[in-house]
One Martini backbone bead per residue (centre of mass of N, CA, C, O) as a GRO file, in nm:
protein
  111
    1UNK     BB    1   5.507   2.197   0.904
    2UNK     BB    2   5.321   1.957   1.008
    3UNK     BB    3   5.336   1.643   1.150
    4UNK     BB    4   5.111   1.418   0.937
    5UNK     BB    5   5.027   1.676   0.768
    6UNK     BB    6   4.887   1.693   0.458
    7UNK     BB    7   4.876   1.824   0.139
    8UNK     BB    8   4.757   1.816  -0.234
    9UNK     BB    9   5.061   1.815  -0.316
   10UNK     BB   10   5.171   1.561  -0.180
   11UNK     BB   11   4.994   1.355  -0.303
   12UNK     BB   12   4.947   1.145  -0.447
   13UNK     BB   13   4.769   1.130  -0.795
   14UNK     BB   14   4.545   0.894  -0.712
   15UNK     BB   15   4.407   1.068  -0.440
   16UNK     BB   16   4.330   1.275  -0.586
   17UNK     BB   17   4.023   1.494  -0.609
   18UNK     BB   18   3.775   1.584  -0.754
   19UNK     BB   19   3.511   1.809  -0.690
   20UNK     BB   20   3.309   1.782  -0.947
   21UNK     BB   21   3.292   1.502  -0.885
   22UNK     BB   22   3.085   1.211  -0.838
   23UNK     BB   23   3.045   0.973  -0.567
   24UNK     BB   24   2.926   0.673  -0.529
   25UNK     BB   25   2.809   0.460  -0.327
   26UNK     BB   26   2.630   0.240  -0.290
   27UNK     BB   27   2.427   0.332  -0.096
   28UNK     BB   28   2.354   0.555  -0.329
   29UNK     BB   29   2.278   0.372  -0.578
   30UNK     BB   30   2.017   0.233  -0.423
   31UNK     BB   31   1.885   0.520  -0.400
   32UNK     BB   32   1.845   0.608  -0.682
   33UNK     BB   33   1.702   0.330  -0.792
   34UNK     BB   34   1.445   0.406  -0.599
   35UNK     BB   35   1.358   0.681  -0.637
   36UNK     BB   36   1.299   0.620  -0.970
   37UNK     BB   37   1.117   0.422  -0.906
   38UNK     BB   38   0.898   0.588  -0.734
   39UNK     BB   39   0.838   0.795  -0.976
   40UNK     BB   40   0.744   0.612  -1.182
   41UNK     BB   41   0.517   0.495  -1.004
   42UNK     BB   42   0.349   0.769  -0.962
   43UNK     BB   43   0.314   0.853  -1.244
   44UNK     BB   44   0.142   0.572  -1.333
   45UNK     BB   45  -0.080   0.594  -1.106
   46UNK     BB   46  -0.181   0.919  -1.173
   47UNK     BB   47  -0.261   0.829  -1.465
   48UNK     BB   48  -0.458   0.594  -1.408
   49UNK     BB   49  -0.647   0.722  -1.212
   50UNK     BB   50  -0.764   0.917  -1.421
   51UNK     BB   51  -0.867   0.671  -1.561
   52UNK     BB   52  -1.074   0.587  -1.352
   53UNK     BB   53  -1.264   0.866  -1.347
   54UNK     BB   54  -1.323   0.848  -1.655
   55UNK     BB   55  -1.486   0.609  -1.608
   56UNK     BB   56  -1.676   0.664  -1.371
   57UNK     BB   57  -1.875   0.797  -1.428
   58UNK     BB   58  -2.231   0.871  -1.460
   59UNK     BB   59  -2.465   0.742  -1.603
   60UNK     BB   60  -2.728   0.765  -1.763
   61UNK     BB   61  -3.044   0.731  -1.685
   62UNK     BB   62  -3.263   0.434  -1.651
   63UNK     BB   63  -3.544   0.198  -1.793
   64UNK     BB   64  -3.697  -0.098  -1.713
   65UNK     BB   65  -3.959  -0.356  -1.824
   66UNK     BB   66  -4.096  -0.559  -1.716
   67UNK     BB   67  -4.176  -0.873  -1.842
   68UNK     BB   68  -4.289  -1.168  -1.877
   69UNK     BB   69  -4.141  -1.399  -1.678
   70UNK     BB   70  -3.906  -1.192  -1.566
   71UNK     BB   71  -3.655  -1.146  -1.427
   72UNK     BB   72  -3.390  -1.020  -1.233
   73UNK     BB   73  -3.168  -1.166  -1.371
   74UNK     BB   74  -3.274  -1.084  -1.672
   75UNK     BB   75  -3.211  -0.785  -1.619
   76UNK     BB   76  -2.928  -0.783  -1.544
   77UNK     BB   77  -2.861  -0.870  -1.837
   78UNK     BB   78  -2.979  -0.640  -2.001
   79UNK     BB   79  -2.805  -0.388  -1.834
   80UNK     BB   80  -2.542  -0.574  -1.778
   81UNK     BB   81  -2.358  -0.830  -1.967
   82UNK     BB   82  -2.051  -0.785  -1.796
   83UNK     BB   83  -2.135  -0.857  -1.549
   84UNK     BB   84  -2.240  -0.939  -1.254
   85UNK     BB   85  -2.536  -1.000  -1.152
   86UNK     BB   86  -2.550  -0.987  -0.867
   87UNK     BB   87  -2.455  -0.686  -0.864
   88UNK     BB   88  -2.666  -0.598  -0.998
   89UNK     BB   89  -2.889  -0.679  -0.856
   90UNK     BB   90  -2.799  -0.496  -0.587
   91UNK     BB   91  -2.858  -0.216  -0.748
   92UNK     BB   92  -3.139  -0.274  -0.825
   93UNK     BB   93  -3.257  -0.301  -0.527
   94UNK     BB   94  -3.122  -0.024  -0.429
   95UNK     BB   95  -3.234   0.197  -0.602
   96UNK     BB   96  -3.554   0.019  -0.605
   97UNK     BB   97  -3.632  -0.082  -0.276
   98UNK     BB   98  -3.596  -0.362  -0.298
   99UNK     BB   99  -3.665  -0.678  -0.069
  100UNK     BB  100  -3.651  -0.816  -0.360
  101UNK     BB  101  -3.661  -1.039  -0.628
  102UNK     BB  102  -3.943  -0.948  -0.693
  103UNK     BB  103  -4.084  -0.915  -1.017
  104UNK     BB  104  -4.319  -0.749  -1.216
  105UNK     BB  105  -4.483  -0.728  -1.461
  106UNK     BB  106  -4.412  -0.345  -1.537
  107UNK     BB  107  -4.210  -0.291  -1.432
  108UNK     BB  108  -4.022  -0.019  -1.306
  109UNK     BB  109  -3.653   0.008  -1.340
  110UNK     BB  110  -3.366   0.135  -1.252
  111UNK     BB  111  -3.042   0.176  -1.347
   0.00000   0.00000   0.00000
């Protein structure tokens, strides 16, 4: 035996280690928690990603008849009540090419 270096038989038994068990270190321990954070994250994501497709589809194209005294305004909570009147309106006035807010009594807009 050379002197200095020791083999696994003359080791006290608290020093033996099992080569089958896995020992995190700290910096182990805060990777693996980090891991599994970012795959739940994913997981998370994707899922509602998913979901937020299937919210957007494409709604059935719509038509609505300006009444008299009618605003853009008034057509816009008409065609969307849940929406920012605002919103729909620059939505109706991009779709139906109008250069203003000003809509005529009959006239057909799409929504």
């Amino acid at each position: 035996m050379i002197s200095g270096i020791s083999r696994p038989e003359n080791l006290p038994q608290a020093q033996l280690v099992d080569s089958t068990t896995w020992r995190l270190t700290g910096r182990g321990r805060v990777l693996v928690v980090v891991l599994a954070v970012v795959l739940v994250a994913t997981a998370w994501w994707a899922i509602n990603a998913g979901r937020a497709q299937a919210d957007s589809a494409p709604r059935p194209p719509c038509q609505v008849r300006v009444q008299p005294g009618q605003t853009l305004w008034g057509v816009a909570g008409q065609v969307s009540p849940q929406e920012d009147p605002r919103v729909v309106i620059q939505r109706l006035m991009q779709v139906n090419h109008l250069h203003s807010a000003m809509v005529q009594a009959g006239q057909r807009l799409q929504c």
